[in-house]
Structure formats: structure tokens, C-alpha cells
VEXKE-214910 format. One record per residue (C-alpha): x, y, z; residue in one letter. Coordinates in steps of 0.25 Angstrom, whole numbers, padded with zeros to 4 digits, always signed. Layout:
N
XYZa/...
! end
This chain:
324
-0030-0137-0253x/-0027-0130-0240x/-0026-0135-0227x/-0036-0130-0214x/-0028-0125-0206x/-0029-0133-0191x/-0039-0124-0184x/-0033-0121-0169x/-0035-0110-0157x/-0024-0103-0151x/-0029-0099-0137x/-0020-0089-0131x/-0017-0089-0115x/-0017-0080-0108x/-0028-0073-0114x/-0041-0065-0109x/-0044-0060-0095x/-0030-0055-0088x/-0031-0052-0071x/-0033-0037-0074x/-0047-0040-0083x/-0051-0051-0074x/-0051-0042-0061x/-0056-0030-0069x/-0069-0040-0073x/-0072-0047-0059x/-0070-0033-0052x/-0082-0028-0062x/-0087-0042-0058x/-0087-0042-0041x/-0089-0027-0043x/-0105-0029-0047x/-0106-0044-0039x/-0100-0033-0024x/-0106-0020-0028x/-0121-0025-0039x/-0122-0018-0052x/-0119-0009-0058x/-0104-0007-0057x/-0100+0004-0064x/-0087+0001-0073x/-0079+0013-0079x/-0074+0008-0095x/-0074-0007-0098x/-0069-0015-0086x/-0062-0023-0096x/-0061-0022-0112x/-0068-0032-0115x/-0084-0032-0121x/-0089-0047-0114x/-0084-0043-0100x/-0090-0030-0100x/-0104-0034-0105x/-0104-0043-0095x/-0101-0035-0085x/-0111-0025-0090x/-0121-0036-0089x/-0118-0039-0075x/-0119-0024-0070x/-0108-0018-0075x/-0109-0004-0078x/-0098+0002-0089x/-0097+0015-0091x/-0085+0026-0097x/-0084+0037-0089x/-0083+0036-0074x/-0094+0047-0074x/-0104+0038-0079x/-0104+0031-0066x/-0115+0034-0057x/-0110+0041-0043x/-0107+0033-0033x/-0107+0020-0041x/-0097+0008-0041x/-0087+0009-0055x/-0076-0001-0058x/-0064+0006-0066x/-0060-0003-0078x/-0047-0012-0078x/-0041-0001-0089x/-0040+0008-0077x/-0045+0023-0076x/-0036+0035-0073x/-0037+0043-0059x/-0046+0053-0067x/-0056+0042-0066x/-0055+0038-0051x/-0057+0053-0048x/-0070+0052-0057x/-0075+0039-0049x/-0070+0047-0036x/-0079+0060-0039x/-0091+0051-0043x/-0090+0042-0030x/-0090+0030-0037x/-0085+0017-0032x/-0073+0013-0039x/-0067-0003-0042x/-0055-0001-0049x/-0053-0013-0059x/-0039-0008-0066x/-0032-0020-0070x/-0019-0018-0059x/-0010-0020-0073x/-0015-0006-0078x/-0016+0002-0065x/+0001-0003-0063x/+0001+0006-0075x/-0006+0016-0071x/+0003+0016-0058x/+0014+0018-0067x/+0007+0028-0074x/+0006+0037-0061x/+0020+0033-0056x/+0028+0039-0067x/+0020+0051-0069x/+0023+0053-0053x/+0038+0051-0060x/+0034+0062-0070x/+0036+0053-0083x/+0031+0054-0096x/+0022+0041-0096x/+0019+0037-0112x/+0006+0027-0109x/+0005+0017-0121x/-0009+0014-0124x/-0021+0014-0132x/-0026+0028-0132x/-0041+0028-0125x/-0041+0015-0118x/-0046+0017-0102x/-0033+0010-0098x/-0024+0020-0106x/-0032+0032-0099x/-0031+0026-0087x/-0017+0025-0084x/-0014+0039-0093x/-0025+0045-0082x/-0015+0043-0071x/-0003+0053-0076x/-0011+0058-0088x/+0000+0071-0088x/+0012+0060-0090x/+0005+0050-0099x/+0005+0051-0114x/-0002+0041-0122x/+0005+0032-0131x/-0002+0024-0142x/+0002+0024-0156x/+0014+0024-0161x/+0011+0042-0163x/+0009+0044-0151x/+0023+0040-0149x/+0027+0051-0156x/+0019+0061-0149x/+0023+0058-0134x/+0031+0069-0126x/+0037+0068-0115x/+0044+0079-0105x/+0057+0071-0102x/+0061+0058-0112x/+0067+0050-0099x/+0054+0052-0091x/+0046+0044-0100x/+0039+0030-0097x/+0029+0020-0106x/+0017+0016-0101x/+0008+0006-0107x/-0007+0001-0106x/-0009-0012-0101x/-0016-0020-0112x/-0007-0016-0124x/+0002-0025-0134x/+0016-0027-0128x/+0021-0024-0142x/+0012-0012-0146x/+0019-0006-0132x/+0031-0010-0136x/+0032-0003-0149x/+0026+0010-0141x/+0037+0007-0131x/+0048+0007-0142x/+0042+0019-0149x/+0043+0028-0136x/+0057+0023-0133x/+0061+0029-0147x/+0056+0042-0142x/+0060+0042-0128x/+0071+0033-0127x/+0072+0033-0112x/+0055+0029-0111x/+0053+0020-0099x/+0046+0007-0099x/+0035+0004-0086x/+0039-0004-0074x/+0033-0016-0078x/+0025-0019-0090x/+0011-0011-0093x/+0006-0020-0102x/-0002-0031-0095x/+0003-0045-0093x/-0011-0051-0099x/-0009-0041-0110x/+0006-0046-0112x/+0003-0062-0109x/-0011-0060-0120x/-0004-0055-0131x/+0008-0064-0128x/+0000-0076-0130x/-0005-0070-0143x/+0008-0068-0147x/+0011-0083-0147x/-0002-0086-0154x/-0003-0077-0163x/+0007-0083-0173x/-0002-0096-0176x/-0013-0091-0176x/-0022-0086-0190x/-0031-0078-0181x/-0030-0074-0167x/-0043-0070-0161x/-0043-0060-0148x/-0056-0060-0140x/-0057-0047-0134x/-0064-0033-0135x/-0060-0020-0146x/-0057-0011-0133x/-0047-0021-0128x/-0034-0015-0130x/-0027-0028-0125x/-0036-0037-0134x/-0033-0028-0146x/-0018-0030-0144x/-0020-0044-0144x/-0026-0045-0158x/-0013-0036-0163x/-0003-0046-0156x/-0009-0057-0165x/-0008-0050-0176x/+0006-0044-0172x/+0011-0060-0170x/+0006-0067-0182x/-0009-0070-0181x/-0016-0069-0196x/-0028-0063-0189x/-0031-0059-0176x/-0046-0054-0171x/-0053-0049-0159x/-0064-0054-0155x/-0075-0049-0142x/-0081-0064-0143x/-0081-0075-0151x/-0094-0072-0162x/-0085-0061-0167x/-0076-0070-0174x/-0077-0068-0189x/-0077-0083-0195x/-0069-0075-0208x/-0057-0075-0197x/-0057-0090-0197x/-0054-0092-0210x/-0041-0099-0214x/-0038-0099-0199x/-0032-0110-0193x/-0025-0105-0179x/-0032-0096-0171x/-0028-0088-0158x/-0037-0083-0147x/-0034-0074-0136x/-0041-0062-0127x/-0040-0048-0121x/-0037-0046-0108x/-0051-0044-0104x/-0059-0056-0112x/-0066-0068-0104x/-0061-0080-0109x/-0075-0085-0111x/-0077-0076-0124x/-0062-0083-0127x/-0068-0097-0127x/-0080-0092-0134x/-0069-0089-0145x/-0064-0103-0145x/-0078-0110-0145x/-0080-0100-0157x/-0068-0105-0164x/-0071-0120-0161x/-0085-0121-0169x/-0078-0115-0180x/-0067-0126-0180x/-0054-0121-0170x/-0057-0131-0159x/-0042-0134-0156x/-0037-0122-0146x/-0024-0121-0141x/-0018-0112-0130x/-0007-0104-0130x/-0002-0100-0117x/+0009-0090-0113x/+0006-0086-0102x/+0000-0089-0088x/-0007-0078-0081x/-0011-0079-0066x/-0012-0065-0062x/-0024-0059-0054x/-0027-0046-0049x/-0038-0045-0037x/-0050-0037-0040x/-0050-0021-0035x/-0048-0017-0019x/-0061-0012-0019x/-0069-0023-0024x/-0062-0034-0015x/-0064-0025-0004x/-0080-0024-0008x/-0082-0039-0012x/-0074-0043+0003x/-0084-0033+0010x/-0096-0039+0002x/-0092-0055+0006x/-0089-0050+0019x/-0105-0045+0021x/-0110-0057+0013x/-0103-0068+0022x/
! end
């Protein structure tokens, strides 16, 4: 006869939310509270399915296309960022523009414009369609070649082999990079790294904690959405560090009971952009069917902020200002 195994819950921390989603949210947020809806939103503010039907509900207008924004109307620029080629847009349109880039992705596409200025050859590692990805290729797109799999390695060109730097999207695995890093140095042995690391630090600190867990755990389940590159990567880390079976979930109903079978330990985390009221749904989820005892595992402390877009603080302090 075998022995149940004890049932327990692995909570990760730091997990959900990071500074650059949070700002990105309350901007859409004190956006329709200063200005009344609709507020016109280009792309998903964030990836992540709750937030934007919320959002939707409350007034927020998502569209794809910048010229799918009426004239003159207010638009709020996702936090993936949108090239120049989309400001011009916004600019020959008239529209009213918050820009909610998370500040981690415009430093990227800082660099980006820096060494193009510099004439290098910038290889971009990313996932191939994703806004974020576009928007920082948009700012040098005659220097920037895409890098995603391991063939388009093999393709890259560049004009001179010691004029060459690696660039990288914000919400990849620091592995997968890494490998891509490695696999580019074979080719161009002189490749330079960034200034400071690309990939974000809520990115890093999630799939860190994960990393810890993941070894303990029979099932790790990720709350976030498809489109989330960062959430994706997260179920691949558990996989990568020793879970038996890792799943990613929008919200807690989508967990198959067949998943819970034989399980005795199992670890939850979330995207970057997940609420952590769909992560304690999870967990009273799990509870009725038997893991009541949760654990945290912390390895890291975030405190960071970012304050929300100039030209928002600017309207909300005019707007109290009239109201007081």
C-alpha cells in the first residue's frame, strides 16, 4: 500500500505585478478617472486577459493600429513600447499621447538608438512579433537584426565583426538569452554585451524564485496569459529546474483536477502582469480540494517604483488644482 503524499503549496515571492505593469495599469486607470472615457489604448496595456477586460469595462478602448483611433482622441501607448514610426502616426492624427512604456524597455530602446548612432551592428534577441520586440527594432530598424531561434543565428550578417552588440527583450528567460549569447560569441567572437542588463529585474527575481521551487515541486502552476512572454518563460524554468509538470493557467477554474493526481507539492507563481487576486483565487482553489498548508518561498525583496507618465502627473495636478 502506498503512502499519500503530504499535500502542500509552494507560494513563490516575488511573483505578479512588477513597478513597470503596476504604473502601466493605474496610468490606463488615472487616465479615464482625469480625462472620462474612452481612452484609447494602442495593443494590450499589459499581457494579461483580467486586467484588460477590466479595463475594457471601465472605458478603456483597445485597439491595434494607431489609425484606428479617432482624430484628436486621447491614446495611451502599451508598457511593450511602440517605435518612432508610431508616435509619427499619433502626431499626424493629432492625438493626445500618454506614453505608459515601462522605463526598463524604453533604457533598451535607448541603447538601441545609442549604438546605431555608434554605427553597430545591433543583434535584438527576441521573440519574433511581439510589440515589445518591434518597438525597440523601430528605433534603428537599418542596424537591427532580429535573433530568435537558434537558425536565425546562422543567418545573421554583419559589416564589421568587431562592431557588433547583443540586445535583448526585457521579459525573456536569462537562460534562453544566454545560450543565444553563447551562440553568437561562436560566430562573432568579439560580440559586445549591453551596459547593464536588458532583461528585467522582475523578470530575473520571478523565474529565480521558481528556480528554488521548482525542484520540490510535482506540479508548478503559473497564473498568467498565452500572450505573456514572461509568463510562458516561467512555465519552461519549472520544467528546465525539476518540476514533474508545470501548467499556465488565466484563472483558477482552468485547472484540470486530472493535474492533481499523485501530487503531493505544489508550486504557484505569476507573470509580471497578473493581479494577485486571481493568485489567491488559485490558492482557495487548491484548499477545497485538500492543499491547505501554503508555504512561501522568498528570494527576493522588491521595493522599486516607477512614477506614473509626465503628462498625466501634469493633467491630474491641474485637474486637483481646479477641484480644491
Amino acid at each position: 500500500m502506498t503512502t499519500a503524499k503530504p499535500k502542500r503549496v509552494l507560494l513563490a515571492n516575488p511573483r505578479g505585478y512588477c513597478a513597470g505593469v503596476d504604473r502601466a495599469v493605474i496610468t490606463v486607470e488615472k487616465a479615464l478617472e482625469t480625462y472620462g472615457a474612452p481612452i484609447y489604448v494602442r495593443k494590450e496595456i499589459v499581457h494579461n486577459k483580467h486586467v484588460v477586460d477590466t479595463l475594457r469595462e471601465r472605458g478603456a478602448i483597445f485597439v491595434d493600429q494607431t489609425d484606428e483611433v479617432p482624430e484628436g482622441a486621447m491614446v495611451v501607448f502599451s508598457a511593450h513600447g511602440v517605435s518612432p514610426m508610431v508616435h509619427a502616426e499619433a502626431a499626424e492624427r493629432n492625438l493626445r499621447t500618454i506614453d505608459a512604456t515601462c522605463p526598463l524597455v524604453t533604457k533598451v530602446h535607448q541603447e538601441a538608438k545609442r549604438f546605431a548612432k555608434e554605427d553597430y551592428d545591433i543583434l535584438l534577441i527576441g521573440h519574433e512579433g511581439h510589440e515589445e520586440v518591434e518597438g525597440t527594432a523601430g528605433e534603428a530598424p537599418d542596424h537591427v537584426q532580429l535573433v530568435d531561434t537558434a537558425e536565425d543565428v546562422d543567418k545573421v550578417t554583419v559589416r564589421d565583426p568587431s562592431k557588433v552588440i547583443w540586445l535583448s527583450q526585457t521579459t525573456l528567460s536569462v537562460d534562453e538569452t544566454m545560450v543565444r549569447v553563447n551562440q553568437l560569441k561562436n560566430r562573432f567572437p568579439e560580440l559586445q554585451a549591453p551596459p547593464s542588463d536588458d532583461i528585467c529585474y522582475a523578470t530575473s527575481n520571478r523565474q529565480t524564485a521558481v528556480k528554488v521551487m521548482a525542484p520540490q515541486c510535482d506540479l508548478v502552476l503559473v497564473v498568467g496569459s498565452k500572450n505573456s512572454s514572461n509568463s510562458l518563460r516561467l512555465v519552461d524554468v519549472a520544467l528546465d529546474y525539476g518540476a514533474k509538470a508545470a501548467y499556465l493557467v488565466d484563472f483558477a477554474h482552468e485547472v484540470d483536477d486530472a493535474w492533481l493526481e499523485g501530487v503531493g507539492t505544489i508550486g504557484v507563481t505569476s507573470g509580471a502582469s497578473v493581479p494577485d487576486e486571481l493568485v489567491m483565487k488559485l490558492l482557495l482553489h487548491l484548499e477545497e480540494r485538500g492543499w491547505a498548508d501554503v508555504e512561501t518561498v522568498t528570494t527576493a525583496n522588491e521595493k522599486i517604483t516607477f512614477s506614473l507618465p509626465r503628462e498625466l502627473r501634469k493633467e491630474m495636478k491641474e485637474k486637483a488644482a481646479k477641484e480644491s
